[in-house]
Backbone bond lengths (Angstrom), bond angles and torsions (degrees), N, CA, C in turn:
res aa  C-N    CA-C-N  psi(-1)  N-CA   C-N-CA  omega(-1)  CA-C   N-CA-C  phi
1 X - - - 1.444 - - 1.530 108.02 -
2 X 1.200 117.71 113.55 1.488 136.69 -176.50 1.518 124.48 -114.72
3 X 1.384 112.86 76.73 1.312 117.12 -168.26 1.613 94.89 -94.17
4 X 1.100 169.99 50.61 1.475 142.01 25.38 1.465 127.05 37.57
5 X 0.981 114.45 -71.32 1.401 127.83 176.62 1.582 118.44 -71.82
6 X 1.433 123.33 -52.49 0.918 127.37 163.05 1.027 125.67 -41.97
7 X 1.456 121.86 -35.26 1.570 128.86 -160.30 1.430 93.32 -84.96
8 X 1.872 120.26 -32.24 1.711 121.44 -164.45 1.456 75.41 -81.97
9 X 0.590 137.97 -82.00 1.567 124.52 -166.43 1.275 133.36 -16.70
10 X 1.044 131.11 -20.95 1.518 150.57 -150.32 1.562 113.80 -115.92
11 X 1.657 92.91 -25.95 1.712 108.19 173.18 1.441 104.68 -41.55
12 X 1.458 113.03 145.45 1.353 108.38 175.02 1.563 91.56 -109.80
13 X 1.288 106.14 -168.30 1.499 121.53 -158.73 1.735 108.60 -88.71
14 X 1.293 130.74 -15.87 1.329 132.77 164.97 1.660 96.71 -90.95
15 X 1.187 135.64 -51.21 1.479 122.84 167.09 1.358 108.02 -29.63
16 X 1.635 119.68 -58.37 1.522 123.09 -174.39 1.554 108.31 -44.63
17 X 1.719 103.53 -60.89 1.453 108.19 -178.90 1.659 118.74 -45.79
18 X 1.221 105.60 -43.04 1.600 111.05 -155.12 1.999 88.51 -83.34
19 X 1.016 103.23 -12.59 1.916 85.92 170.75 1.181 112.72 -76.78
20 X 1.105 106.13 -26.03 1.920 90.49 179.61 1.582 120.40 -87.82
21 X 1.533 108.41 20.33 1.611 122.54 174.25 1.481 75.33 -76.84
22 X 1.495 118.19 150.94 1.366 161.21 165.82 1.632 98.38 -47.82
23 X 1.332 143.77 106.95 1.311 133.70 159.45 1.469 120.10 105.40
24 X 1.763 110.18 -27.27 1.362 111.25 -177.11 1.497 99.95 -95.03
25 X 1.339 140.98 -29.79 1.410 124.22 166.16 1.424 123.23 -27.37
26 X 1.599 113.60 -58.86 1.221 114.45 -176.65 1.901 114.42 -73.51
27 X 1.404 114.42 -17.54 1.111 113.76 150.46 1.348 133.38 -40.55
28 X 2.055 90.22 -61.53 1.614 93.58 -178.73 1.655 119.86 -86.11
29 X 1.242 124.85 2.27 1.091 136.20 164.35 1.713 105.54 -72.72
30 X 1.323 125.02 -16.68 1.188 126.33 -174.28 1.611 123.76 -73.91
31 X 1.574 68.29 -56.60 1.949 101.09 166.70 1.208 131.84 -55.07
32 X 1.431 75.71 -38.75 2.051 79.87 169.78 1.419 125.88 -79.48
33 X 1.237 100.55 -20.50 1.812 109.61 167.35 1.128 100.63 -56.52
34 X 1.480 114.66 -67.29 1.204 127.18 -175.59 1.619 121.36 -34.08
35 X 1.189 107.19 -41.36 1.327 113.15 -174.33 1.765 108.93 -78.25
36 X 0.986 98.28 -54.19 1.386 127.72 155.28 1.467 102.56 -11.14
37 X 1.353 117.82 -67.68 1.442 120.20 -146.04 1.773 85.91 -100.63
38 X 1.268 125.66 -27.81 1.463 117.67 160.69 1.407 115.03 -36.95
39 X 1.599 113.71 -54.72 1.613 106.55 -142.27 1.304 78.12 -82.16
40 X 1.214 142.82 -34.45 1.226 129.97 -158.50 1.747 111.59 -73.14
41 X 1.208 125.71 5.45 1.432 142.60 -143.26 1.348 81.90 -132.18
42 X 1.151 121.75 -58.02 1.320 116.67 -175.34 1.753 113.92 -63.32
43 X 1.408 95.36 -27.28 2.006 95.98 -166.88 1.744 92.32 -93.98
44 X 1.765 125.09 4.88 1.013 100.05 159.39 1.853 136.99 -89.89
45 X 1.826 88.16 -14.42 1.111 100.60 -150.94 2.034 89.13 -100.42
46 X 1.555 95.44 -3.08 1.849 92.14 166.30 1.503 112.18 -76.31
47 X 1.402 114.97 -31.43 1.283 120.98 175.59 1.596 108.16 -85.18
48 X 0.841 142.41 9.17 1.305 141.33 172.97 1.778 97.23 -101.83
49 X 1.255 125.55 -80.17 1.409 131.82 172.11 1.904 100.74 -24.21
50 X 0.980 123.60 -29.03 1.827 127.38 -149.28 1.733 73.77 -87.64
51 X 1.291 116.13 -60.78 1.745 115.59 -163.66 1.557 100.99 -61.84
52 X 1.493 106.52 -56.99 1.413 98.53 -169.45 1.480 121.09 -56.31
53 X 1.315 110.08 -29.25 1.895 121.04 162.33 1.306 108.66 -45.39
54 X 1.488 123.32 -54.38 0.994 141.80 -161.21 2.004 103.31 -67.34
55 X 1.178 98.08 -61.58 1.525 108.97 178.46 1.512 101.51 -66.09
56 X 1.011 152.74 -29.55 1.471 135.35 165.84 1.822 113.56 -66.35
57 X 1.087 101.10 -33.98 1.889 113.30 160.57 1.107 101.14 -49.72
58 X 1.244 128.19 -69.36 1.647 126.22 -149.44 1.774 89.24 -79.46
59 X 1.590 131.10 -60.57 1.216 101.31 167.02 1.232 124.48 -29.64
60 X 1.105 127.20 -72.99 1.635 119.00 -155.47 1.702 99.73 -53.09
61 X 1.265 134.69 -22.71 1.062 136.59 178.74 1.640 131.31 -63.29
62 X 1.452 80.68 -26.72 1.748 95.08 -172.90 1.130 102.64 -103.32
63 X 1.462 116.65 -19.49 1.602 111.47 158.03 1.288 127.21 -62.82
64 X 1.369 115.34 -36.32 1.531 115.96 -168.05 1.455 91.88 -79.61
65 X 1.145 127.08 -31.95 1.575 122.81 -159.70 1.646 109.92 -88.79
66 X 1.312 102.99 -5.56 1.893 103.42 -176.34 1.218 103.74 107.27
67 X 1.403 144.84 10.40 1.395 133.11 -141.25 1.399 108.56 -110.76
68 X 2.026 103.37 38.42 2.088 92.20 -155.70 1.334 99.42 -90.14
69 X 1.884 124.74 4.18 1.550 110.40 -177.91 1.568 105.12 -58.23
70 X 1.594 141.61 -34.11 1.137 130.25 -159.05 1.377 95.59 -118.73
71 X 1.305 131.04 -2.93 1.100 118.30 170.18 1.680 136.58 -51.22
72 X 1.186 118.77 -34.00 1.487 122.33 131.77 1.369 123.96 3.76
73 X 1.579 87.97 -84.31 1.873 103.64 -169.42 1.651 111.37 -59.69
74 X 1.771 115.22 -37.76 1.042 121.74 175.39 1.224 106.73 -44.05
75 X 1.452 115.75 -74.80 1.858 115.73 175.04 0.987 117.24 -37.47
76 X 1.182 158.79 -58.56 1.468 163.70 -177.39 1.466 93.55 -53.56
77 X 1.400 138.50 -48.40 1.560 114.29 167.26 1.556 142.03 -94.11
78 X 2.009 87.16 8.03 1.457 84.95 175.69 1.522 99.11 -91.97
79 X 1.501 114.55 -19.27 2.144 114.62 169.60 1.312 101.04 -54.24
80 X 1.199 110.28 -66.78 2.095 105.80 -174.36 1.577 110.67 -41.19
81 X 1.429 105.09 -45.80 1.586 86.18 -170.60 1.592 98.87 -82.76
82 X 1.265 140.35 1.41 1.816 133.57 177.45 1.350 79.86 -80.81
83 X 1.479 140.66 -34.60 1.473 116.50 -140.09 1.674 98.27 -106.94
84 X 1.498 120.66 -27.14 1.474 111.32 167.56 1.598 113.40 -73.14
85 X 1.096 114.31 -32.43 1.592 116.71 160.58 1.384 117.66 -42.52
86 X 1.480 113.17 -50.36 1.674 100.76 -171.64 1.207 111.71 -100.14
87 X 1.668 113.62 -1.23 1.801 112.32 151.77 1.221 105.02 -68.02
88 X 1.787 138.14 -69.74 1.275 106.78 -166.36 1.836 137.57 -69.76
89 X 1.757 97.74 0.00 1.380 118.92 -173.42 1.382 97.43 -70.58
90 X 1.501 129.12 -39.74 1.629 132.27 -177.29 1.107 122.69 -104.45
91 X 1.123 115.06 6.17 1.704 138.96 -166.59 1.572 95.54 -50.47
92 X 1.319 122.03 158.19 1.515 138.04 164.25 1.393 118.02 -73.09
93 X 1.017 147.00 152.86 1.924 135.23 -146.96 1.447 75.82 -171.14
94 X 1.192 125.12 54.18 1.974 109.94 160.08 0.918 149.36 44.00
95 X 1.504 102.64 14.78 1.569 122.51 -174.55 1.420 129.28 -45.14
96 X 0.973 117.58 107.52 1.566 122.37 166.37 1.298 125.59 -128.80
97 X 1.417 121.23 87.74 1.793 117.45 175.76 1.783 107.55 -29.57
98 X 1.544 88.10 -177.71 1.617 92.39 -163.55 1.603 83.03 -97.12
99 X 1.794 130.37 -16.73 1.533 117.03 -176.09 1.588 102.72 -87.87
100 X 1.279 126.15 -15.32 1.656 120.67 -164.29 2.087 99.72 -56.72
101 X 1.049 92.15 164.66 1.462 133.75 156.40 1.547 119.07 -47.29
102 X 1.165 99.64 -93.26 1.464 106.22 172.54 1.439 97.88 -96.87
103 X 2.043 92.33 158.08 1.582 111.14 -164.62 1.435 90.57 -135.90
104 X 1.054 120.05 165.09 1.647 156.16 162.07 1.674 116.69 -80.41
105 X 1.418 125.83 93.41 1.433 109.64 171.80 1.813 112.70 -56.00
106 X 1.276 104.01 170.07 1.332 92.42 174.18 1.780 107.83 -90.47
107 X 1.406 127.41 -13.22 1.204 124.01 161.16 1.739 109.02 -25.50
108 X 1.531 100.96 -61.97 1.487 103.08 -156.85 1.148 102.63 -91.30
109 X 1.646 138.54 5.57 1.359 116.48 -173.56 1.382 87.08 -102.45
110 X 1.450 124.42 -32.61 2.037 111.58 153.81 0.923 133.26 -59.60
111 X 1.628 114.23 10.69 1.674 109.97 157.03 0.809 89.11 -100.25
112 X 1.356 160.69 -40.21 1.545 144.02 -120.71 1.982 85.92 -100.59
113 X 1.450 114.50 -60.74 1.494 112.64 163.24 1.921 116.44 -27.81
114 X 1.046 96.93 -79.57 1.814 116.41 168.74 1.219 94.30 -31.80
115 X 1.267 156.75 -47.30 1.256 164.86 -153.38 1.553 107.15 -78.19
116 X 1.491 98.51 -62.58 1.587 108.18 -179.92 1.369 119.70 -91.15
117 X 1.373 98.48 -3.07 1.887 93.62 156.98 1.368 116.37 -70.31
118 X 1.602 119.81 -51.11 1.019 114.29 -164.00 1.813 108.81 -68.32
119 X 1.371 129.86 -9.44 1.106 132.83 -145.20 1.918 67.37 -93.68
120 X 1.283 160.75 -34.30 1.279 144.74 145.34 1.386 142.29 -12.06
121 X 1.750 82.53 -18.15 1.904 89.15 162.98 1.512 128.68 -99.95
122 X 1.767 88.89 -28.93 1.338 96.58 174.60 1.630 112.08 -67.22
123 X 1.590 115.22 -49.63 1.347 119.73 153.07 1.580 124.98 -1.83
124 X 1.540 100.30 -67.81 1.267 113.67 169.54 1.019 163.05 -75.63
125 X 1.566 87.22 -2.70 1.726 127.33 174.21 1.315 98.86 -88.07
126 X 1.229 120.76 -36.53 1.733 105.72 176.23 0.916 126.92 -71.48
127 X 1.764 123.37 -42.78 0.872 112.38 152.31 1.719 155.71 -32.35
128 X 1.613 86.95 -44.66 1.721 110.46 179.92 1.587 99.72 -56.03
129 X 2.018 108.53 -33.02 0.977 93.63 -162.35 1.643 125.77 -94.07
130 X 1.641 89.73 -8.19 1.402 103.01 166.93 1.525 123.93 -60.67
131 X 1.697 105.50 -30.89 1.380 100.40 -154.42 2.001 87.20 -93.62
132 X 0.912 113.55 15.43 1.496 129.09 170.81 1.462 106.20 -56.33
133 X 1.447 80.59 -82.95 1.142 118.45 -170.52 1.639 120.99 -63.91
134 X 1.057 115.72 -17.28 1.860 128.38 142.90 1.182 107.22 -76.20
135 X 1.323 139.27 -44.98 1.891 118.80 168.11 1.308 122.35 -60.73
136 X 1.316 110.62 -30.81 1.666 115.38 167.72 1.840 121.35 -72.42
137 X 1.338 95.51 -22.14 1.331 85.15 160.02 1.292 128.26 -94.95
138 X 1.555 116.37 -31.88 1.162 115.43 170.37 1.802 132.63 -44.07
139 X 2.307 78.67 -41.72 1.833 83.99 166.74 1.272 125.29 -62.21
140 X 1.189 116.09 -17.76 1.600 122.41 -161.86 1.470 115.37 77.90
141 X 1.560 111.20 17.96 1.276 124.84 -172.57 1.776 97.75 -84.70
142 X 1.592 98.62 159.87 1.630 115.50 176.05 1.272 101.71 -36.80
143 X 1.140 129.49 142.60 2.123 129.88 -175.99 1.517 97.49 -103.60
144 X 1.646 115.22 -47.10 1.513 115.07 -176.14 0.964 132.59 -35.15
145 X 1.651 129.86 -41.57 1.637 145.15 174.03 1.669 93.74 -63.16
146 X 0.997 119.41 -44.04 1.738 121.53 -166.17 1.415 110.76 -65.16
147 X 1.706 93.64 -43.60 1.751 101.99 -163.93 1.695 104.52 -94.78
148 X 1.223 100.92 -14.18 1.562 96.01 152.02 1.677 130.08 -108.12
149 X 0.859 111.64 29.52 1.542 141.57 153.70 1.789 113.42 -96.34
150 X 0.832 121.84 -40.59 1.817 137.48 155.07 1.437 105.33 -52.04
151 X 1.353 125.07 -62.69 1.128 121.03 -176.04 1.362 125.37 -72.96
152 X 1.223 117.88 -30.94 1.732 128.25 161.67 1.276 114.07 -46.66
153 X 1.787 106.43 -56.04 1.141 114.96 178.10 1.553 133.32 -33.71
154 X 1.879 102.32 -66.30 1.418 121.97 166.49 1.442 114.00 -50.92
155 X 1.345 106.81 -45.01 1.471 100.06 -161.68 2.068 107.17 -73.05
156 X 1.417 109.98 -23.89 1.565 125.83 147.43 1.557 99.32 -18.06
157 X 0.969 93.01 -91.93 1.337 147.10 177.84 1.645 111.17 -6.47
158 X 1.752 95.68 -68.51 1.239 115.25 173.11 1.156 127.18 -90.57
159 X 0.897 141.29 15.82 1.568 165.60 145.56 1.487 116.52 -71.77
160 X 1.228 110.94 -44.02 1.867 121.98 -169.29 1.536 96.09 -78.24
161 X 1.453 104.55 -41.37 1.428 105.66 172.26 1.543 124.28 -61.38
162 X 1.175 106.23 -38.39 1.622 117.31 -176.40 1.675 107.64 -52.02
163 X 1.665 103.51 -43.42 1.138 119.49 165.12 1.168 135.18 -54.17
164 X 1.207 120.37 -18.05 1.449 127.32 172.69 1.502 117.12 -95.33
165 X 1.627 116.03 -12.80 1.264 107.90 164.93 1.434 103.91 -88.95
166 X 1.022 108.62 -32.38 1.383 98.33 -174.29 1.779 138.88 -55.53
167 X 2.160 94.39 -32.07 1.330 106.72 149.21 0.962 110.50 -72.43
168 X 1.595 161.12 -65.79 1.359 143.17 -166.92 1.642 132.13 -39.19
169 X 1.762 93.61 -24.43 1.717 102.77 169.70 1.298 127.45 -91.28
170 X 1.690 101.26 -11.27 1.294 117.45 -170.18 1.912 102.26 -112.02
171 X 1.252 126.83 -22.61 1.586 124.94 164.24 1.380 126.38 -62.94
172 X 1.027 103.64 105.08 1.423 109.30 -162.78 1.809 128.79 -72.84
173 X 1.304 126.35 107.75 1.038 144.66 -141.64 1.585 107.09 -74.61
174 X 1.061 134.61 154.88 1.763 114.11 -153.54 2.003 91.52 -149.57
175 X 1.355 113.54 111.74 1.740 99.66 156.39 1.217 125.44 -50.46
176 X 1.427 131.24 142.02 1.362 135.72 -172.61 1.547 98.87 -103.21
């Protein structure tokens, strides 16, 4: 999934023209990272909302069924995944107008992308581990191994993320 590409794609035909003005190419080559690393922010945090939907299902499930000894732990990973959701939903995307001061090479705004691709696995580990953890209930199998497999997951999860603000405060921002 290459939302990069998509975004060059989308250029319309005075966008085309206006890149070959002297200086704004590398502008709009900027932007488009930028944008770039949005949509991809956005397609993480649709798959995050999809689990956490999902994990309020399986709560209500284990409620109706008697299931409140682990219900606890359940909550504690359906918050992690609300709370890495609304970190990457507000997350910082490298912003630099074309009048600011300091600028963004595009080196580093393709790590910062590169960054949130990979955060697609962790993504997907929760999931895997959600949909676990709905076969284990469905079996009527032990839920605890599942729902603490959910929680490993997020907390994965939320850590890798921590990491990514943490390079963004610490990458050092360069005048062009």
């Amino acid at each position: 999934m290459d939302f990069q590409e998509d975004v060059r794609g989308a250029l319309s035909g005075l966008e085309r023209l206006a890149a070959k003005i002297p200086g704004y190419h590398g502008y709009k080559e900027k932007e488009t990272r930028r944008e770039a690393d949005r949509l991809l922010r956005q397609h993480l945090v649709a798959q995050l909302d999809e689990g956490r939907r999902r994990l309020i299902e399986l709560q209500r499930r284990m409620l109706d069924s008697g299931g409140l000894r682990i219900l606890d732990d359940l909550d504690r990973a359906l918050i992690k995944v609300q709370k890495l959701g609304d970190m990457i939903r507000t997350a910082s995307y490298g912003y630099a107008g074309l009048f600011d001061a300091i600028k963004l090479k595009e080196e580093q705004l393709d790590a910062l992308y590169q960054f949130d691709s990979q955060m697609l696995e962790k993504v997907e580990a929760i999931q895997q581990a959600v949909s676990a953890l709905a076969a284990a209930q469905e079996s009527n199998a032990d839920l605890r191994p599942a729902v603490e497999q959910v929680l490993t997951a997020a907390e994965e999860a939320n850590v890798r993320w921590r990491e990514r603000e943490e390079a963004i405060v610490q990458a050092p921002s360069v005048a062009e």
